[in-house]
MARLUM-127416 format. One record per atom (N, C-alpha, C): residue in one letter; z, x, y. Coordinates in pm, whole numbers, plus 50000, padded with zeros to 5 digits. Layout:
AZXY
...
//
This chain:
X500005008249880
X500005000050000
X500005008750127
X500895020050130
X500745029350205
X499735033450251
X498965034650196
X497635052150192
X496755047050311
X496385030550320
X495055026950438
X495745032350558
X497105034250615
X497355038950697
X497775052850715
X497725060050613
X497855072250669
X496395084650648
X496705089550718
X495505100150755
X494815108550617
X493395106250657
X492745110250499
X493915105850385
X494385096750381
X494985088450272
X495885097850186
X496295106050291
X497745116950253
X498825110050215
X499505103950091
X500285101750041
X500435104449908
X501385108049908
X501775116249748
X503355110849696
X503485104749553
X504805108849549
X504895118249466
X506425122949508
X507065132949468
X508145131749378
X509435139249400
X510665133649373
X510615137549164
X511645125149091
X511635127648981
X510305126248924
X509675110548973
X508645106448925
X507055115548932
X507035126448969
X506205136848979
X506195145448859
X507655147048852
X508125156948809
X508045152148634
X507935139148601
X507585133648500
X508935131148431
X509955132548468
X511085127748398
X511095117148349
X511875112148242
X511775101748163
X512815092348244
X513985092948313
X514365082248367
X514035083948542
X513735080448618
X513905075248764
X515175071448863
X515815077448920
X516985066149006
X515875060149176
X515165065349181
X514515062449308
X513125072149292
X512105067249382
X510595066849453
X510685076849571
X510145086049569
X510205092249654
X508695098849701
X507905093449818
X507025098549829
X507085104150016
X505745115249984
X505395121150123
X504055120450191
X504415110550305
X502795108050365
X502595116450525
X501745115450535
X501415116650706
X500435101850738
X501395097950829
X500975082950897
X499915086351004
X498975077950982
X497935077851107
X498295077351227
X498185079751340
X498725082351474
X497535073351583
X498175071651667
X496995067451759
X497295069151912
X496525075052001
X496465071952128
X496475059452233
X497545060752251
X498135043252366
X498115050352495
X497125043652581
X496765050752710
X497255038252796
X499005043252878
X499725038052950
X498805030453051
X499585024253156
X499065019853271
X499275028253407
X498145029753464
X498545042553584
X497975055953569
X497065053853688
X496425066353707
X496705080853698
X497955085353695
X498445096253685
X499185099553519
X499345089953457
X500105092053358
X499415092753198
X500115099853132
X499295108353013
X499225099152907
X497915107152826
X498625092452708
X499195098552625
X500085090952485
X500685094452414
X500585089052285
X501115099052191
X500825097652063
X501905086551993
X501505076451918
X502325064851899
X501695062851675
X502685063851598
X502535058551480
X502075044051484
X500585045951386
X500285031151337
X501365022351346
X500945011251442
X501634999551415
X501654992951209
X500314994451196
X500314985651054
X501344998950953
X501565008550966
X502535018750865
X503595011950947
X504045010151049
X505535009451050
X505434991650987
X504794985751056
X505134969450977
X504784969150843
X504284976550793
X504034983250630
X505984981650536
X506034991250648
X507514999950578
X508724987450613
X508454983750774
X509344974750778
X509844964350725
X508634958550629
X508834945350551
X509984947150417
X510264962650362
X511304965950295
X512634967550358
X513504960750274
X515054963050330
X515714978050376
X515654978550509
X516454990350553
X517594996650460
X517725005850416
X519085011450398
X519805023950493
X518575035250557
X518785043650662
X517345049150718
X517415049550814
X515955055250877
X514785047250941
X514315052851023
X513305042851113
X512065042551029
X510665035851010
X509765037651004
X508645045351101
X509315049251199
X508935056451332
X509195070851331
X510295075051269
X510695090551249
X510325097051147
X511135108751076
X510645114551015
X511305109950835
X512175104850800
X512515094450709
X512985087350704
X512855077450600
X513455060150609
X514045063850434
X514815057350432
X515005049750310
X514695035250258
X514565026450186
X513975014450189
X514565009850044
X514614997950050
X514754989849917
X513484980749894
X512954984549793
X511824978049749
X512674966449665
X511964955049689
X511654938849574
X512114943149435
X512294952349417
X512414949549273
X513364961749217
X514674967049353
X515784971149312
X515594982649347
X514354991649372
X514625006649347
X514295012849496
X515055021649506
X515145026949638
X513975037849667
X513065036749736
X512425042849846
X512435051749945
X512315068349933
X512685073849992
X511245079850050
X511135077550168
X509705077450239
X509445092650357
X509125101350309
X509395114750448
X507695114750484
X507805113350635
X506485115350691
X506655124250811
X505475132850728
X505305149050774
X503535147550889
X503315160150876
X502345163050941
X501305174650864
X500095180950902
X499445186850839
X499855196350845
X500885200250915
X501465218150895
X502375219050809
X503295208650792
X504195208450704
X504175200150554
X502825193050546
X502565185650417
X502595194650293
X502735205650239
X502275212650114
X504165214350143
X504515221450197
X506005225650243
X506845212850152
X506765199550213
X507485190050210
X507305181650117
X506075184750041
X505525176949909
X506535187749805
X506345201049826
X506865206949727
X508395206649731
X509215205649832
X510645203349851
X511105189849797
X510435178849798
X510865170049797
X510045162949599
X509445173549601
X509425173349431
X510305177949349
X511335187449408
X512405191349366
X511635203849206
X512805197349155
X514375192749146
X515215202949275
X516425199449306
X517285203549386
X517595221649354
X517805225849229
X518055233949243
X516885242349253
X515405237049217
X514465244549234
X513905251349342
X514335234149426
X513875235149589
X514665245949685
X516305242749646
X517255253349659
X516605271649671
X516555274449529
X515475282149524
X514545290349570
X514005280349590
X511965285749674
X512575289449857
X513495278649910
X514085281450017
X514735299250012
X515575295649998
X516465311349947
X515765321949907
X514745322049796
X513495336249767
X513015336349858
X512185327050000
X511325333050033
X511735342350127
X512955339750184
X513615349150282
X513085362750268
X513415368250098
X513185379850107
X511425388150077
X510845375950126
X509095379250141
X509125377050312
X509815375750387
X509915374750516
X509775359650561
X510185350650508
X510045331950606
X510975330150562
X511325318550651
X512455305750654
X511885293850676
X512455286750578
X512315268650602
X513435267550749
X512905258650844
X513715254650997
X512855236751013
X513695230151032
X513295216651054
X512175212550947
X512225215550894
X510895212650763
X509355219250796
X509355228950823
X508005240950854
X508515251850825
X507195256150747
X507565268950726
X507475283450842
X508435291750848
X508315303050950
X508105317350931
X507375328050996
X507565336950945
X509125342051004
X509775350450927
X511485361151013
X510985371251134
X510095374851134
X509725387451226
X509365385351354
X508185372651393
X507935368751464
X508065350751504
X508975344851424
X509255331051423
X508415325351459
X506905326951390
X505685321151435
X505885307551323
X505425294451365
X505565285051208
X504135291351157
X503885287851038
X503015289850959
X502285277350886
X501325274350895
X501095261950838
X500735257850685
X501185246550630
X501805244850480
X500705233850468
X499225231550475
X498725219650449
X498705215850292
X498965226050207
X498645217650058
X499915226949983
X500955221649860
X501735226749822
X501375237549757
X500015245949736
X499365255249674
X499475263349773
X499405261049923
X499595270650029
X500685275950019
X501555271650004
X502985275650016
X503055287549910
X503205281749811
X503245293649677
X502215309249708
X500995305749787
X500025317349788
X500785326349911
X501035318050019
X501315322650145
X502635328850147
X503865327050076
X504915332450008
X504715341649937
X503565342849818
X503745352549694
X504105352249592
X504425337849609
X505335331649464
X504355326849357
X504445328249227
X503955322249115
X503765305949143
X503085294149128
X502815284849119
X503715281848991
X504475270049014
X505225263348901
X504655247248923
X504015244948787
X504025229148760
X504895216748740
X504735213048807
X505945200648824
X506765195048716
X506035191248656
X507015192448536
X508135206648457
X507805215748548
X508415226348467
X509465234048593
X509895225448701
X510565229248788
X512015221948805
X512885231948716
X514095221248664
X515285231548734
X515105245748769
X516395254448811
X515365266648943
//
């Protein structure tokens, strides 16, 4: 239901259900929402970047539990009990935030903590280099692993 609104139909889930585990406690996917230009009233004033109306009335029609459909996560209760954990990123940080949020926890733990010593840090969810705190951009979770140095691990096989 997601995907018509977000950009080149960037939505992925992640989370357990990626990861192929046999039970689920929650849905966890990562999109980048389409954006659009709303050009104020008044000659002097800029326009600005505003999230699809149809993604937020998308998201809104699920029961709140924490988070806007406007920021950077919501939580949600879907119809049929299971919780919804929704993070919407951008094209610098989509490979970054697909792979964090595929976990598992201690994996993600992990990949954070090694890369330090190839020179980056995870800061607000982008990746950085240490030397020159330039961000670095993460468009596909294959970037990350190349751009780090790290071996590629398949989702299913990312448990520590």
């Amino acid at each position: 239901m997601l995907k018509p609104f977000c950009a080149e139909k960037r939505c992925r889930v992640a989370g357990s259900v990626r990861r192929l585990k046999a039970e689920c406690g929650d849905i966890e996917i990562v999109c980048i929402p389409m954006t659009i230009k709303v050009f104020p009233a008044g000659l002097f004033v800029a326009p600005r970047i505003q999230r699809h109306q149809g993604f937020i009335d998308l998201v809104n029609k699920f029961t709140k539990v924490k988070g806007e459909a406007a920021g950077k996560y919501t939580q949600r209760m879907l119809p049929e009990g299971i919780k919804l954990d929704l993070f919407m990123v951008d094209e610098n940080n989509f490979g970054l935030m697909w792979m964090l949020r595929t976990g598992s926890d201690l994996f993600s733990k992990r990949m954070v903590t090694d890369i330090k010593d190839r020179g980056y840090y995870c800061h607000d969810g982008y990746l950085w280099k240490c030397a020159s705190h330039i961000m670095v951009p993460v468009p596909e979770e294959k970037d990350f692993f190349s751009i780090t140095g790290m071996k590629y691990v398949e989702p299913k096989m990312r448990v520590n």
